[in-house]
Structure formats: C-alpha cells, structure tokens
C-alpha positions in Angstrom: 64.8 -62.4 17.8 67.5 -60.9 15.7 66.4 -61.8 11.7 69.1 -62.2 10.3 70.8 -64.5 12.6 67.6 -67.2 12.7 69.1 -70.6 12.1 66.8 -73.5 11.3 67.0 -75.0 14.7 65.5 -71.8 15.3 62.5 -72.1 13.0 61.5 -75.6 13.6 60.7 -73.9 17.1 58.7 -70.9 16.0 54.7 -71.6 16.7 52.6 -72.5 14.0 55.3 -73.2 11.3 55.4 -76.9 10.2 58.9 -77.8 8.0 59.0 -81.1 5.9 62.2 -83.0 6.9 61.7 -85.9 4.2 62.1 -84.0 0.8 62.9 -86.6 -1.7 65.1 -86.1 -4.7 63.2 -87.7 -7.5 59.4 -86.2 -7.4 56.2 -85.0 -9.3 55.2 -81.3 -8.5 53.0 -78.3 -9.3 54.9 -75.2 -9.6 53.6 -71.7 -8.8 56.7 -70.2 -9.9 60.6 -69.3 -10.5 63.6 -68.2 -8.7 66.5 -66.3 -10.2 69.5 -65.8 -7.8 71.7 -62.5 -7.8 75.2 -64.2 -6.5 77.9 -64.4 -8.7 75.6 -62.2 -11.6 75.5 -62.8 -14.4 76.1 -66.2 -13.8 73.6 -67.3 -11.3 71.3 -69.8 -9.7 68.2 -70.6 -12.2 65.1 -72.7 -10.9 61.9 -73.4 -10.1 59.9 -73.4 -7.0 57.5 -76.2 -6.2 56.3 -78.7 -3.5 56.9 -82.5 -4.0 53.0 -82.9 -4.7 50.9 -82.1 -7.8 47.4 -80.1 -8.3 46.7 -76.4 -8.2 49.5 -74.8 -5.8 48.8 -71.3 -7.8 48.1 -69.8 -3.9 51.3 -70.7 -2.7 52.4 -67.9 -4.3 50.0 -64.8 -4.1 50.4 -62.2 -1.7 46.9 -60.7 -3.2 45.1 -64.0 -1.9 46.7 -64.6 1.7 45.4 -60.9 1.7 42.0 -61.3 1.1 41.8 -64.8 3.0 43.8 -63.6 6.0 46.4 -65.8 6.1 48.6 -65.9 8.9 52.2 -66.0 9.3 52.2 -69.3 10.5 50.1 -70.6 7.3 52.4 -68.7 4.4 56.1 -69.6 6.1 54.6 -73.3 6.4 53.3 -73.4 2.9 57.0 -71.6 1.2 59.1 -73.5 3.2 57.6 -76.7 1.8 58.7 -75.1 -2.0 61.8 -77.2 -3.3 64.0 -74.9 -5.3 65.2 -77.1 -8.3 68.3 -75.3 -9.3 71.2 -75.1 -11.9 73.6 -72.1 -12.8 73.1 -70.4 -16.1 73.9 -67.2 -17.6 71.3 -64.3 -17.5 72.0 -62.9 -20.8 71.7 -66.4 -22.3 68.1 -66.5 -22.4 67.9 -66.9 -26.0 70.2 -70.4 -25.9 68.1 -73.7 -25.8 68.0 -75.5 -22.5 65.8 -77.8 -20.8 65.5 -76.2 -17.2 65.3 -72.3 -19.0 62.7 -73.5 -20.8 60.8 -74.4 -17.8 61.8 -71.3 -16.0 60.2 -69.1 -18.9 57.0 -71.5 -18.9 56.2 -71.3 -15.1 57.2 -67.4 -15.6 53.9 -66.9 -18.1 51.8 -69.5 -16.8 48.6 -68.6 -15.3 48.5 -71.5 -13.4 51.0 -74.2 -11.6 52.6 -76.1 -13.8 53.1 -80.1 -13.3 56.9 -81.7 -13.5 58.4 -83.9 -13.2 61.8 -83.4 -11.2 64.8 -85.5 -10.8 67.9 -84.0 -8.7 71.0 -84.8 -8.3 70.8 -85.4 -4.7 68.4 -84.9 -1.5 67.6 -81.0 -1.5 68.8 -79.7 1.6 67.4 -76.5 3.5 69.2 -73.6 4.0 67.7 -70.8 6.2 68.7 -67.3 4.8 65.9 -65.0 5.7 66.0 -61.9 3.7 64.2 -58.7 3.7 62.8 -58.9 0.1 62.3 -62.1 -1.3 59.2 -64.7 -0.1 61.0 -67.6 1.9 61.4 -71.0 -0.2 62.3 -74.3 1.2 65.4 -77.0 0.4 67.8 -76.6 -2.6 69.5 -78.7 -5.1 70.6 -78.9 -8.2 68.4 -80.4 -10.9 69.7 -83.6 -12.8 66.6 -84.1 -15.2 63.1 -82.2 -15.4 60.3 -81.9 -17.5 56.6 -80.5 -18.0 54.0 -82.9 -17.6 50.8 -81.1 -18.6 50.1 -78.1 -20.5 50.3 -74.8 -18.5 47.5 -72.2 -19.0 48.6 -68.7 -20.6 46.7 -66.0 -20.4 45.9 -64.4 -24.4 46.9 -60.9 -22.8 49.9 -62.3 -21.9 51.0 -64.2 -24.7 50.5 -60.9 -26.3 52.9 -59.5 -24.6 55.7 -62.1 -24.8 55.1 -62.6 -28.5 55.9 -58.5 -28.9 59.4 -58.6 -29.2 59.4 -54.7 -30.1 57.5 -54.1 -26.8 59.3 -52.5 -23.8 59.2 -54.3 -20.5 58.0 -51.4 -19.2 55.2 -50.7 -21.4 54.7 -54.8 -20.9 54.6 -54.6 -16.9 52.2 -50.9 -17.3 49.8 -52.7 -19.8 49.4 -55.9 -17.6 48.9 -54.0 -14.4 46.2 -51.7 -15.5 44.5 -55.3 -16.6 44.6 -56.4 -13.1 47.4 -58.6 -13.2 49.2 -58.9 -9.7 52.9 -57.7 -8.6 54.1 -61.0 -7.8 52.9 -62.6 -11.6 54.7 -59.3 -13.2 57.5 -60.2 -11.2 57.8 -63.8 -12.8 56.9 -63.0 -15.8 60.0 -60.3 -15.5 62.5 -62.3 -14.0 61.9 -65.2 -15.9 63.0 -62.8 -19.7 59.6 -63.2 -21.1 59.4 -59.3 -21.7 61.5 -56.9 -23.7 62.6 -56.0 -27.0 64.9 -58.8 -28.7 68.2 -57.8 -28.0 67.7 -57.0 -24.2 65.7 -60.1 -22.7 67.3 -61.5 -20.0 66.9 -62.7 -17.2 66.3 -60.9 -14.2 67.3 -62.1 -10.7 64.0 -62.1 -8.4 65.2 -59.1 -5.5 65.7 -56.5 -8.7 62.9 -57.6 -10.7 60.2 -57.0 -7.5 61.1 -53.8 -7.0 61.5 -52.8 -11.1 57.8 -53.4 -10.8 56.7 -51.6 -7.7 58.6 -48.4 -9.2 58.0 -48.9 -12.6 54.1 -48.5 -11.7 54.5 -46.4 -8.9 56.2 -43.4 -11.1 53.5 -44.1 -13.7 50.7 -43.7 -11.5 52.8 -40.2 -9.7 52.3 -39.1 -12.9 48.3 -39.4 -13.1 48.8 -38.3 -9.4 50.3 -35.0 -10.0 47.4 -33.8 -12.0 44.8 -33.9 -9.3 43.9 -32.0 -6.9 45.3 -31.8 -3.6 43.3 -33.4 -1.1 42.8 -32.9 3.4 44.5 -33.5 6.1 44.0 -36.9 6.9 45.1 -40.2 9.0 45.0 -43.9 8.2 46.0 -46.7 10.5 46.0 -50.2 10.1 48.2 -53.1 8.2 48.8 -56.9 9.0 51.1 -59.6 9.7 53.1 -57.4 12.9 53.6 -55.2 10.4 51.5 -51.6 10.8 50.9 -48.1 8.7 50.7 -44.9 10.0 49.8 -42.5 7.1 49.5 -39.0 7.1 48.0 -37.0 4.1 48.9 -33.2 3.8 47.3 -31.0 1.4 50.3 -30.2 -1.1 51.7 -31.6 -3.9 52.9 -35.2 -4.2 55.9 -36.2 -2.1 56.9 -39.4 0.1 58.8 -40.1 2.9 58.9 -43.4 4.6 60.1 -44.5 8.5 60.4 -47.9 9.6 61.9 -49.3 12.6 61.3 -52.5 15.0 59.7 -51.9 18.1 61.8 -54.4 20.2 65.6 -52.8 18.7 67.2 -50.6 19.9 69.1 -50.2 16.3 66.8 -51.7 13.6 69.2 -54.3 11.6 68.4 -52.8 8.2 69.9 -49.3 9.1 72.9 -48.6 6.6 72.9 -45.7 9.2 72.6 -47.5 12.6 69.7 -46.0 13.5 66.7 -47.4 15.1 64.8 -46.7 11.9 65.5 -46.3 8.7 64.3 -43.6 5.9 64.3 -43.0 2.5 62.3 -39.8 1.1 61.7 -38.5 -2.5 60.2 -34.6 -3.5 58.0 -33.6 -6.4 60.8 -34.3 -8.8 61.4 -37.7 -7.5 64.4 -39.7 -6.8 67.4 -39.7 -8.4 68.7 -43.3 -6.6 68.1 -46.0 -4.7 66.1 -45.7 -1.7 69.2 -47.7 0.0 67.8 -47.3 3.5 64.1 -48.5 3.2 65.2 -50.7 -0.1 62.4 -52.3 -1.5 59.9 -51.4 1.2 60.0 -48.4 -0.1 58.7 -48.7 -3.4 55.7 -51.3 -2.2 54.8 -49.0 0.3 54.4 -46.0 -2.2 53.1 -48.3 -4.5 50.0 -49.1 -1.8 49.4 -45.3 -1.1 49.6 -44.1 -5.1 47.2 -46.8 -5.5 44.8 -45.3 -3.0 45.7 -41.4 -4.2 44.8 -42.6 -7.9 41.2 -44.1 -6.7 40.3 -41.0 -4.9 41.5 -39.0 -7.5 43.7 -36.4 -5.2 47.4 -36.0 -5.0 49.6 -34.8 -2.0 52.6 -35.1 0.8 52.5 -38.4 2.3 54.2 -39.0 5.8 54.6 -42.9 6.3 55.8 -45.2 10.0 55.9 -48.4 9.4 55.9 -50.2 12.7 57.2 -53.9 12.5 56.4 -55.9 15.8 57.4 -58.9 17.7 54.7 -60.8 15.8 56.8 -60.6 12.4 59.1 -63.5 13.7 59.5 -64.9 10.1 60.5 -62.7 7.1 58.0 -63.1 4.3 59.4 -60.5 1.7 58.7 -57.2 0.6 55.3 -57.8 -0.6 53.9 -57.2 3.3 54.8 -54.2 2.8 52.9 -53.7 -0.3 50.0 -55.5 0.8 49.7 -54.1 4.7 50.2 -50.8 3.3 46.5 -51.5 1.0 45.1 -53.0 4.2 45.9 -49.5 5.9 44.3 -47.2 2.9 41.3 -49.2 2.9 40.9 -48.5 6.6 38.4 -45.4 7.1 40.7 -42.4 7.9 40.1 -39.1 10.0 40.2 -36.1 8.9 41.4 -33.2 10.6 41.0 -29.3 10.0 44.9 -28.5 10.3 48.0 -29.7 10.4 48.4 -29.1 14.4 45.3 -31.2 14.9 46.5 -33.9 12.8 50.2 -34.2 14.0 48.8 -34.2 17.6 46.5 -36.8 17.2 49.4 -39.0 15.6 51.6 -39.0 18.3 49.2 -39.5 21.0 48.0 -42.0 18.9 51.0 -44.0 18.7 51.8 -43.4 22.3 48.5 -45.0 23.4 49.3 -48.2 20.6 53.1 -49.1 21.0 54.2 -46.5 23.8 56.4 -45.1 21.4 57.0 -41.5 21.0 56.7 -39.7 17.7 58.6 -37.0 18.0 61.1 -38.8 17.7 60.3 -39.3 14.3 58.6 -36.4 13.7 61.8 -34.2 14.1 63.7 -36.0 11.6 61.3 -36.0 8.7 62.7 -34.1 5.5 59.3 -33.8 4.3 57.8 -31.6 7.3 61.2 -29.8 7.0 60.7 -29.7 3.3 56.8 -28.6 3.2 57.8 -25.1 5.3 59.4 -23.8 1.7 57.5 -26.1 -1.1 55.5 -24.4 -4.0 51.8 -24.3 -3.8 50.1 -26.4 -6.6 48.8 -23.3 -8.2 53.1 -22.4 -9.0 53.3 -25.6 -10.9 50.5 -25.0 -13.0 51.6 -21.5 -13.9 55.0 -22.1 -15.1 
C-alpha cells in the first residue's frame, strides 16, 4: 500500500484499527497535547488534541510508554485517530496577544498531565486522512467556537522554571529538561506551544519543525560529549519495532553518520527526493551544514537513538545505519518510530567482530537470510565507507 495515497475508506479496512464515526461538536475532554500547523506560516492552524471523554489520556501521547508497554500499531493509530483537533488560525509570532484558545494551547504545552475542557465547535469535526511522515496521526478537525479549562493542569517546578526564564534560550531550555529525563514528544509541546525562549523571540512553532529542533538540538550536544571518548570495536546491532528495523554498524573511528532507508515492498521508496529505492542523508566529523532533505526527520531521531547509546557506553565512532520499513508499517505514526526502534535496536546485545571484513560479511549475509535483500547494494553507495578509506585517526585530532 502506497502511504501517501491511503484514503479513509482505506483505513476503516486496515486490521486492528477502530475509528469513531460519531464525534460530536459540543464535548468534555482530557487533552494530552497541541497541534501547530505549518500551511499558510505564519498564519496557521492552532489547537489542541483530545478525545471526547475526560480522565488521564497523558498515554495517548507518549512514544516512551507504547515503547516500554509494546504497543501495537493497531493500538496507537486507534487511540490518535480518536484525538479531535479543536482548531482556529492565529498568528505564530502573536504569542504574546491574549486569546482564549492560545492560552489553552500554551497550558496543555507545559502541562504534565491532560488537561480537562470543555469544547464547543462550530460544527461536527470531520476527518481527514493525510498520513505524513513526521507527525503522530490525529483524528477529525474543526474549528473551535468556545473552549475552556475545567480543572487545574499539573506543571512540573522544573518546568515552570523554565518558562518563567524569559532570558533563557530555548536551546539551553530543551538541553536542561532533557538531561532531567523529560521525553522528546513533551519538549516538543512545550516548544511548539512558545513556552521557551528569550522575550522577544517566543513564538510559536509548528509541530513538524519543532520535533526535529529537538532531536538535533540534543543530538549535536551529546556529538559533542561523543567526540571526546574513545573510539570503540567493530560491532553489529539488530533489532527495532513496529515493521520498522535497525541495522547498525559501529566502526572504530571518529564520530560520523550515515543513514539508509528504503521499503522493502517498492521498488522506488515514496520519500526519495532522488527516486531511488532508498533514501540517504550522511554527515562527517564536522557535521552538517543543511537539512538532511532525503532521510528528513528520521534522520535526526535515528542519530538521536545511537548518540544516546554512544554517550552510555562512553565511546565515540562511524556509525553505518539501514533502516528497513516492512509491510507491517501500514499506518504512518511519525517520526518518533524512528527514534524509539532505533533505542529498541541499541539495547539489543550486539556482536562484535575482529575487523571490518568480518563485520561487513556478516551484515550482508545477515540481511539476506532476514529480508532476502542484498546489501551491496547499499553497501556501494555509502559515503561513509567511501569517506573512512582517507579520514584522520583520532590521535590527528587530538594533536592539532
């Protein structure tokens, strides 16, 4: 099934996925968090995201928890495409200017917790099925006639800290909550929604740009730790979840990323700028100078999940990642399976190998033994191997 021509007569069909036809327009819910559209920036589609029923509905949106609890496809598409997105348009730079849904948009954005409304819109909210590559799926739309808060929301100190600091970067916001545990998809929020920055550049941000701000925002703080450890072996990890599956291959040299992904069932994967069956994006020990346009915001939760692993064991080197997407992943969920099946991968126990021959060898016949697919193909296209031939030992770096 082509993505990113799914229709919802299409989805009602898809096993396991259970979509609400009876959404009402005037209802109590518990929302778990915001949505800022990127059409027509800077004036775009402001909301909130939340199911027509109250309580705690804080794990309808954390990727951390249907990690940990296994949740299937099936179980998270169900569970966002029951999320009404209450809606109006407003101007991102206007996030100063008092208004009634903003206000809720910046409350849900800190929260800890769901927060209780009440919502009235201005007519029955309709679904539109537009899978994309980054965002989480919601359900129906519509525009919001009257809302309020019902209940008080629960804010963290940390992060009432943080919001309270107007002379505080966003970056050194998003770094400070991270290394306190806070997950991607709250920094997100808490992002988009203009809770974070100095004074004069608060704003909001729409959702797609502020996930990946976060992912590289940490990631080239932590390749920063990274590049002043030693290098590590030769090693492989395999694993992931959700259709979606990691190859990783550790080489012994200084940092540096490169990242495949294609389908398995395509013949031309449909996110190739290139119209290739896979698509790339790669960065050196000096980093990247633009957008990884190719893997988008894979990319950055993909080397986000590998620095994370590099900084725990304390070891820095050239990382060689296939992602492998299957026929399983029949429903988009955003870029935070990436992220998230990338971890699942690194916490697999990997093999180490006592050169590079051994290691490359054991890849390919790997792969061929899994999904029949030849990694050569691959293999002879990587600007990292290509790259690796003429890079300067560690030892060069620490003398100049």
């Amino acid at each position: 099934m082509n993505l990113q021509h799914v229709k919802y007569k299409d989805i009602e069909q898809l096993p396991n996925i259970q979509i609400k036809k009876d959404f009402k327009k005037d209802f109590q819910g518990s929302s778990p968090s915001i949505f800022i559209g990127r059409q027509g920036y800077p004036q775009v589609n402001i909301g909130f995201l939340s199911p027509q029923f109250g309580g705690d509905t804080s794990h309808y949106d954390s990727p951390k928890l249907w990690s940990r609890g296994k949740f299937g496809i099936g179980t998270i598409a169900s569970m966002r495409y029951g999320l009404v997105n209450s809606r109006a348009k407003w101007n991102v730079k206007e996030v100063h200017k008092q208004n009634q849904l903003l206000e809720i948009c910046k409350e849900v954005g800190m929260a800890s917790n769901s927060v209780e409304l009440e919502v009235n819109l201005k007519d029955q909210p309709k679904l539109n099925f537009q899978p994309e590559k980054e965002i989480i799926p919601f359900g129906p739309q519509g525009e919001v006639r009257n809302a309020r808060v019902t209940a008080n929301p629960k804010v963290d100190s940390r992060v009432e800290r943080i919001v309270s600091d107007t002379d505080l970067r966003a970056v050194e916001g998003v770094l400070s909550l991270y290394r306190k545990g806070f997950e991607e998809n709250f920094l997100t929020k808490l992002l988009s929604s203009g809770n974070m920055g100095l004074t004069a550049n608060r704003k909001l941000v729409p959702t797609r740009w502020s996930i990946t701000a976060v992912d590289d925002t940490v990631g080239k703080k932590l390749i920063t730790t990274v590049k002043d450890f030693p290098t590590g072996e030769f090693q492989v990890y395999f694993g992931g979840g959700w259709g979606n599956y990691y190859l990783i291959l550790f080489f012994p040299e200084v940092w540096s990323f490169e990242l495949f992904e294609m389908y398995l069932e395509h013949k031309i994967n449909p996110w190739s700028k290139a119209g290739n069956f896979y698509s790339t994006d790669y960065e050196d020990y000096s980093g990247r100078k633009s957008y990884a346009e190719e893997c988008a915001g894979g990319y950055y939760a993909c080397r986000l999940g590998v620095l994370d692993k590099l900084n725990e064991l304390k070891r820095q080197g050239s990382v060689l990642v296939f992602r492998f997407i299957t026929p399983e992943y029949n429903i988009p969920l955003g870029v935070w399976v990436c992220r998230e099946a990338t971890r699942k991968s690194m916490n697999e126990k990997p093999l180490t190998f006592g050169s590079q021959e051994l290691m490359v060898k054991y890849a390919k016949e790997f792969i061929k033994n899994k999904f029949g697919f030849e990694l050569e193909l691959l293999l002879s296209q990587s600007k990292l191997l290509k790259e690796k031939k003429v890079q300067r030992r560690l030892g060069e770096f620490h003398n100049t």
